[in-house]
N, C-alpha and C positions, 0 to 999 in steps of 0.2 A: 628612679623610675626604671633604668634599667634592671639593678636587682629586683623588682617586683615584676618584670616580663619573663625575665629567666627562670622565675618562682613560680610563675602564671603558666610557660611552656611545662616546664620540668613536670607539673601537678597533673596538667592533662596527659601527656605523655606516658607518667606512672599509672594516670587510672584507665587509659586506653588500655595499656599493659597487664593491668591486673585484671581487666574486664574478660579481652580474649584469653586470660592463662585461664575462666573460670568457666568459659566454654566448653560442653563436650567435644571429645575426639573427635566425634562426625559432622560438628560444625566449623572446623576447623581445616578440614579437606574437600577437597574438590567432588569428592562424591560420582569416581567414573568408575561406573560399572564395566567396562573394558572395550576393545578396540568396533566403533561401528564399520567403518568402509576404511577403504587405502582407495585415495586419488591420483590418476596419473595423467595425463597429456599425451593424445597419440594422433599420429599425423594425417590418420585415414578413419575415420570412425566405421564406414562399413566393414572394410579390412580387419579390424581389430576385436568387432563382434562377431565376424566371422571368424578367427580363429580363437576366441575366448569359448563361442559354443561349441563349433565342429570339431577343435584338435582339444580344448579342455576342459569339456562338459559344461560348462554353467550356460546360466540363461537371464536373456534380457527381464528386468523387469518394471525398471520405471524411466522413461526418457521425457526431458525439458531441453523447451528450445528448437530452434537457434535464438538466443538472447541477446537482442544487440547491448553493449555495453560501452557507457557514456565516459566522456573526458576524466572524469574525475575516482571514478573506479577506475578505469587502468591505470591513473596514476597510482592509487593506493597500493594497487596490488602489482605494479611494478609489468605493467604490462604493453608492449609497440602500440603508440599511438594511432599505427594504422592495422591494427589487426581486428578482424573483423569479427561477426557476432558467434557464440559460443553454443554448442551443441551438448549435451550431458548424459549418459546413459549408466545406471546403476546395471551390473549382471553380476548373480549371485550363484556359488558354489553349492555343496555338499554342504559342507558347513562350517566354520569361522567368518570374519569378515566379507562383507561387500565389495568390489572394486567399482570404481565410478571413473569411467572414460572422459575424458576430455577434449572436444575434435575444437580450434577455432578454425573458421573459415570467410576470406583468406587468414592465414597465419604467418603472422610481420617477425615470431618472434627466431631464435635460433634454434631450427629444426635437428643440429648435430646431436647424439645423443651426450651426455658427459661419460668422460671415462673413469676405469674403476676406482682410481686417487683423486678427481674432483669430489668435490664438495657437494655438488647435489647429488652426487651417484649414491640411487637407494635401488633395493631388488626386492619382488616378493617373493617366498618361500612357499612351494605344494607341499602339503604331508600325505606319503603315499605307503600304504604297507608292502608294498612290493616293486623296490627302485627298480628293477632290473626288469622287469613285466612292464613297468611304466615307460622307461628309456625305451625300449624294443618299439613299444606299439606310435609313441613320438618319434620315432626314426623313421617308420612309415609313414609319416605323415609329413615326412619332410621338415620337421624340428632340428634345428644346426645346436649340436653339444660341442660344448667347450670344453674338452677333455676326455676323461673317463670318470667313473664313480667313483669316490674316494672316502671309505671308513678310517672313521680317528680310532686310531689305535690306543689311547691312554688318555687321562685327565678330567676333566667335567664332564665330557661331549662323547667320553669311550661309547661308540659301536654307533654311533649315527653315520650314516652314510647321504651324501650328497653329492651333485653334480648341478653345472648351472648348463642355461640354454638360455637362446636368441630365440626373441619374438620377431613375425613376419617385415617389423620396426628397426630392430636390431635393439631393441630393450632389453637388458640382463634379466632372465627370473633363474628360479633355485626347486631344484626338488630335493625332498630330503625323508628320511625313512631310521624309523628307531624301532620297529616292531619289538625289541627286546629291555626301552629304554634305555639313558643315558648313564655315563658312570655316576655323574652326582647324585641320583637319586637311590643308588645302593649306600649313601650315608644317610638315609631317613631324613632330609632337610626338612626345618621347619616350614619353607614355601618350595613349592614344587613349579614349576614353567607350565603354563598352559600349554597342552595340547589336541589338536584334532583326533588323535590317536583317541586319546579318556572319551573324546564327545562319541568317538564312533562305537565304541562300548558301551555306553552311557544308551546310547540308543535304540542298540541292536538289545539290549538287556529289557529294555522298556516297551521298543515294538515286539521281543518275542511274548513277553507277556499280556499287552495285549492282543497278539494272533491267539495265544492260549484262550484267553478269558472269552474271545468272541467265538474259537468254538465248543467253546465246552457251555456257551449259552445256546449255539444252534442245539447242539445236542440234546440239553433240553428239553427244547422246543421238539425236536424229532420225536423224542418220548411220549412228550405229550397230543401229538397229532396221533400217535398208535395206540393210546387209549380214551382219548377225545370220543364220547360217545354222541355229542349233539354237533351235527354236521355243519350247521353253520359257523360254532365255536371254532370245530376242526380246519374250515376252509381259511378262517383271518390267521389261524398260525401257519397252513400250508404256505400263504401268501410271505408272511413272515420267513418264515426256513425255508423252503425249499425253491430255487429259477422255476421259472416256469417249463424251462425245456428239459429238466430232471431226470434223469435216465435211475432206473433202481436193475440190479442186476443179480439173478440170481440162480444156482447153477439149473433151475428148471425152466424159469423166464424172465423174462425181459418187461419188465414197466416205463415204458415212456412219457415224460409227461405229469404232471401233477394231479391231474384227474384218472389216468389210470393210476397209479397207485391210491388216490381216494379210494377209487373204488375194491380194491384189493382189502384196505382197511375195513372197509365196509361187511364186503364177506366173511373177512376172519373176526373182526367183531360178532358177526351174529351166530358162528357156527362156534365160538367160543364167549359167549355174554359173560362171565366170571374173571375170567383170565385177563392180567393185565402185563405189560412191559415194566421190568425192570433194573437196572443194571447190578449186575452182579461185581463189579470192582471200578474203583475208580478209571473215567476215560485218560489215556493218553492222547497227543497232540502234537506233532511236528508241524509246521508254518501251517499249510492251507490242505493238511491232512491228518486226520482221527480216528481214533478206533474206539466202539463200543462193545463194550461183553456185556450181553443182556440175557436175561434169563424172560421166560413166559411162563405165566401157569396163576393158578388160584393164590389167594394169599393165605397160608395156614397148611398149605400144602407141597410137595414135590412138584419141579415144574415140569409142564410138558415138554418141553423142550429149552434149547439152551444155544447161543451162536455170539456171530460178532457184527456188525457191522462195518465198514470200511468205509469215510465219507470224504469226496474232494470237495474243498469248498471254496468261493470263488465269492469275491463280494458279499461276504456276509452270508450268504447261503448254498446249499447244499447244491452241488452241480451234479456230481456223481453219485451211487448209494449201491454197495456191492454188500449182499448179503453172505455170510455165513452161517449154515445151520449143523451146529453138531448133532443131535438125537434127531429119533421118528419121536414119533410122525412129522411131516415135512410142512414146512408153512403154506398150507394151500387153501384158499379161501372156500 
């Protein structure tokens, strides 16, 4: 009987075994897409949101509680019987992980922070492109550094630079700065360390092109208001492109306003019925500033003229509008 349980174990064992070898790789992992929040315990929750917003930018955004918590969960989670119910606050950075506060009140437990060879001593790390701009302006604000800055000179971590600092708590955090990269990654690794650095490039790459794409759609739209012949067509795009309080500038005059410049369209529409806007080379674009080179005149013909405009744009539409006109005759309705 006994040889036929050990036959009977040994069987399921092997077929459990050959079951999960036949598994995909992604069913076989835990499937984390990477770090959501870092949780920490701090003795003053106003205290702690106040210098998480005012001295390091981030901002509250989801708070729970106070949650009174029963016998049986602080037993579990290893918590003073007498410590009272529990307050929660996520406040979220730039970009990486979440930090989620933790205030009990009262709190039964041991308020000493641990030190740096205890066992629960953890620190979180800032990623700053410029330690030394960072340090300076946390000085003024009364942030206590432990030390000076200090660049690794050689080995995985060459040219990182860090220093730690005290929170209002006296909780250890870390700033650290590699604007140049670290040594390991001059041997092409097959995995590279996440960092804030990539995301902020990742970013700055992605919102500049969509500031490009949105103005070179107002732009567009500014073409098309200047040879928009049916006025009411013309006024749902003014509304579209152009603030209502529009300033257009031009070395002869001043249009304020979106219905004076209507009306300017208006005149040089009629005293030119043929003649349309066009641009003559593709627009450039810097942030929330663009330049147009447009040419005027008949199509099939030499244009009457030829200029640029210059456009500041603010929310999607056109705040500013500075004309340039190279040739006569001058755009005058």
């Amino acid at each position: 009987m006994k040889h036929y349980k050990k036959l009977a174990i040994s069987t399921v064992l092997s077929a459990s075994i050959a079951f999960f070898n036949t598994l995909p790789a992604a069913a076989q992992s835990p499937k984390l897409l990477g770090v959501d929040h870092i949780g920490i315990n701090v003795p003053d929750l106003a205290q702690a949101q106040k210098f998480f917003a005012d001295v390091l930018g981030f901002k509250t955004v989801t708070q729970i509680g106070p949650i009174a918590l029963d016998a049986q969960w602080k037993k579990a989670n290893n918590i003073n019987p007498a410590t009272g119910p529990v307050t929660i606050k996520m406040v979220s950075g730039e970009n990486g992980a979440n930090i989620e506060l933790f205030a009990f009140s009262p709190n039964k437990g041991n308020l000493k922070q641990p030190g740096g060879d205890d066992a629960g001593a953890t620190h979180i790390a800032f990623y700053t492109p410029d330690i030394v701009q960072s340090v300076a302006y946390l000085k003024t604000r009364g942030v206590q550094f432990l030390g000076e800055v200090f660049t690794t000179p050689a080995g995985d971590t060459a040219g990182e630079s860090w220093i730690y600092f005290l929170t209002p708590w006296q909780s250890k955090m870390e700033l650290v700065s590699y604007p140049n990269g670290k040594g390991y990654e001059k041997n092409n690794p097959q995995i590279k360390l996440w960092s804030p650095k990539d995301q902020l490039i990742n970013t700055t790459k992605t919102n500049h092109n969509m500031e490009n794409n949105s103005a070179l759609s107002v732009i567009e739209k500014h073409l098309q208001i200047w040879n928009e012949k049916d006025l009411t067509a013309r006024n749902k795009i003014i509304t579209a492109a152009y603030a209502s309080n529009i300033e257009m500038v031009d070395r002869h005059f001043i249009a304020a306003g979106a219905a004076e410049i209507n009306n300017f369209v208006n005149g040089l529409q009629q005293k030119n019925p043929n003649a349309r806007f066009t641009s003559r080379k593709p627009a450039d674009t810097h942030h929330d500033v663009a330049r147009l080179f447009w040419q005027f005149g008949e199509a099939g013909k030499a244009p009457l003229t030829t200029g640029m405009d210059l456009f500041v744009i603010e929310n999607g539409k056109v705040q500013k509008l500075y004309v340039f006109v190279d040739d006569q005759p001058e755009l005058k309705p």
